[in-house]
C-alpha positions in Angstrom: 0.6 -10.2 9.0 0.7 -6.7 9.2 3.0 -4.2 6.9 3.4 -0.9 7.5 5.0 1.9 5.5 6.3 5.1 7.6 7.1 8.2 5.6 7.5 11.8 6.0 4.6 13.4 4.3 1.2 12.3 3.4 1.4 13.0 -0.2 4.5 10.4 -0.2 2.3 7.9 1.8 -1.0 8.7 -0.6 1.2 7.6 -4.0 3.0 4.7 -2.4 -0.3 3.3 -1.8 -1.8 4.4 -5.0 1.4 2.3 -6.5 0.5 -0.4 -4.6 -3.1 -0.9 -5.5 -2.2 0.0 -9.1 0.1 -3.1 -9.6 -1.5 -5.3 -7.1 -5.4 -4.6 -7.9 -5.7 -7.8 -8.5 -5.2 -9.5 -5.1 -6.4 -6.0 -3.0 -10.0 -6.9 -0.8 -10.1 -3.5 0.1 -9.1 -0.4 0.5 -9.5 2.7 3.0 -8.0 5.9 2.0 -8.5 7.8 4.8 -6.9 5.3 7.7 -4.3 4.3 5.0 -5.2 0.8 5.2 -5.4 -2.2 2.2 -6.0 -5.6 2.6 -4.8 -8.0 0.8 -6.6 -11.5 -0.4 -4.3 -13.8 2.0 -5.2 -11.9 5.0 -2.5 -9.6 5.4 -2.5 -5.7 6.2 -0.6 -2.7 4.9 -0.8 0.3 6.7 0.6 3.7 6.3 2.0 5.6 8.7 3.6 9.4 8.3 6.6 10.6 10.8 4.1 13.2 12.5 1.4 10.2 12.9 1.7 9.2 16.7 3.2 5.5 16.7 3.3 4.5 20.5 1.9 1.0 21.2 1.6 0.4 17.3 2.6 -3.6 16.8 3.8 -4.8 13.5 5.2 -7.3 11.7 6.8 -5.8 8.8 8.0 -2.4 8.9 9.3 -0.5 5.8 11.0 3.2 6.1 11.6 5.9 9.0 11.6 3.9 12.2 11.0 1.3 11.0 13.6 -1.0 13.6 11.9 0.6 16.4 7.9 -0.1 15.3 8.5 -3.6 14.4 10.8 -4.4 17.5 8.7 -6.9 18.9 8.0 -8.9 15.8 8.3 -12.5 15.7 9.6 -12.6 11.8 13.7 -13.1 11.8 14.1 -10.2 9.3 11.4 -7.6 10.1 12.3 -4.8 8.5 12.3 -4.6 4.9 12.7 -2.3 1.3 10.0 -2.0 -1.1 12.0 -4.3 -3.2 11.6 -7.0 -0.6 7.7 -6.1 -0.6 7.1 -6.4 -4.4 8.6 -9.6 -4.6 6.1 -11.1 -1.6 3.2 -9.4 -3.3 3.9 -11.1 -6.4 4.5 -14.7 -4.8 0.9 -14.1 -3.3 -0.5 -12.8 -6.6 0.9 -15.9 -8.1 -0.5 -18.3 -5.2 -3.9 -16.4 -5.2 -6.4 -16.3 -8.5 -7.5 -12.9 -9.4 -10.5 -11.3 -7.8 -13.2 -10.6 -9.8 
């Protein structure tokens, strides 16, 4: 499944993810900073996105922030657009489901 986070400036984007590998180091694969991209142990993706980024053609599954309804139109899960709320409590049903990486 792919996630992605839109916001308005790149430092925004930068700490969000930051956040999210802070609390969710344990179940993060990988990380790359520049593409604003971290993988998760069960598969899934989180990307970032800023308003300026050019977002034509992008497909995801799970969209969270500024146009968001519009990137995650085609998406095949009932309720695709979500709040970070709604993203810390998947990410810590998978942390639960999935031991730590060492």
């Amino acid at each position: 499944m792919i996630i992605a986070l839109t916001m308005h400036r790149d430092r925004y984007l930068k700490g969000c993810m930051d956040d999210l590998l802070d609390k969710y180091h344990n179940i993060v694969i990988g990380r790359n900073r520049l593409n604003n991209i971290i993988r998760i142990a069960n598969g899934d993706v989180v990307r970032g996105f800023t308003s300026s980024s050019r977002m034509d053609g992008i497909r995801v599954d799970i969209a969270i922030g500024i146009d968001s309804d519009r990137i995650s139109r085609h998406s095949k899960i009932e309720d695709p657009v979500w709040d970070f709320e709604k993203l810390y409590k998947y990410l810590d049903g998978i942390s639960k489901q999935i031991p730590p990486i060492q």
